[in-house]
N, C-alpha and C positions, 0 to 999 in steps of 0.2 A: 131803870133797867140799863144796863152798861150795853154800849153798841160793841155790834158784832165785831169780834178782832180782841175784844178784851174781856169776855163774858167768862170764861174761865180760868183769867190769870184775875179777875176781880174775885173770882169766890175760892180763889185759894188750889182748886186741882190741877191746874199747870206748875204749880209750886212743887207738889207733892210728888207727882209726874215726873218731874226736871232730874230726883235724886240718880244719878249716875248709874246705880245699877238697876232701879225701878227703869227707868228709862230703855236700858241697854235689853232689857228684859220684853216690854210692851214692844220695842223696834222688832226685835228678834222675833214674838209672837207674829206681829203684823207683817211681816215677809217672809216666813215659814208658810200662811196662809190655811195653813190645820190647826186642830189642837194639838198639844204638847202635854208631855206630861213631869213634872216638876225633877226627873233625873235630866229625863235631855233638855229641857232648860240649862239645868247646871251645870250639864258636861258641853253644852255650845257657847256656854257664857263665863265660863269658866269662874263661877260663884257657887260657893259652898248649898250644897240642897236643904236646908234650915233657911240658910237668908233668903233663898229661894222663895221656898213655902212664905216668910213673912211678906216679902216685898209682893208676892201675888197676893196675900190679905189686905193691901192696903188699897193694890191696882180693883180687887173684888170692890172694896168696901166705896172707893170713890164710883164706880159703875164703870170702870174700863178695861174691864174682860170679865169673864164668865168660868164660872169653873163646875166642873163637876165628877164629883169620887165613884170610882166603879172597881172590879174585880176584875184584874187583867194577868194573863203569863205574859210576863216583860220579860226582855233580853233569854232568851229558849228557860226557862224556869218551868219545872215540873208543876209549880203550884204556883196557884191565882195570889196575886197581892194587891192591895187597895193601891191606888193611883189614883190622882189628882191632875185632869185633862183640864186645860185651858185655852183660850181665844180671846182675841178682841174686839169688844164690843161696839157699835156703830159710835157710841160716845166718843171711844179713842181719837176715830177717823175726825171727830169733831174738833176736839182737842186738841189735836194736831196741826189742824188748820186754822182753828183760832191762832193762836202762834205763830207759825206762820203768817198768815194778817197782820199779826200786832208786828213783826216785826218788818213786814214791809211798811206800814206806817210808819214805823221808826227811820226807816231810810228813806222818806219820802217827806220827812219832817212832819207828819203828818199830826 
């Protein structure tokens, strides 16, 4: 069992995590502190709403956010349109600080 500080850069999800717009994405989630929905993701982050939607497939698939599709009038719209609400998951907060750890051990020569 990998000690705490490297448990999930050893099973690969801080890798996957690190990608620059994944990342800017989960940040962004985790200090908004609501759900979002995959347009104002892409217009605060200024990434196309396609890569969007992928990169939240991936942040879903490893367990660090939550999504879920409902029927919404967005932006004053006459009629409901599906949307895809997102947050992040107690994992992230984990994952984050794994990282964190690992990298005070690093500077600590640890």
């Amino acid at each position: 069992m990998p000690i705490l500080g490297l448990r999930f850069i050893v099973d690969g999800t801080a890798e996957l995590m690190m990608h620059p717009a994944r990342f800017q994405i989960l940040q962004y989630l985790r200090e908004v502190g609501e759900p979002k929905y995959v347009d104002q993701i892409a217009k605060a982050k200024g990434i196309h709403p396609r890569m969007v939607s992928h990169h939240l497939d991936v942040l879903e698939e490893l367990g660090l956010i939550e999504c879920k599709h409902e029927l919404r009038k967005v932006n004053g719209s006459s009629r409901e349109v599906a949307v895809r609400w997102s947050w992040p998951t107690s994992k992230a907060e984990k994952v984050v600080e794994d990282i964190k750890e690992s990298m005070e051990m690093k500077k600590d020569g640890s």
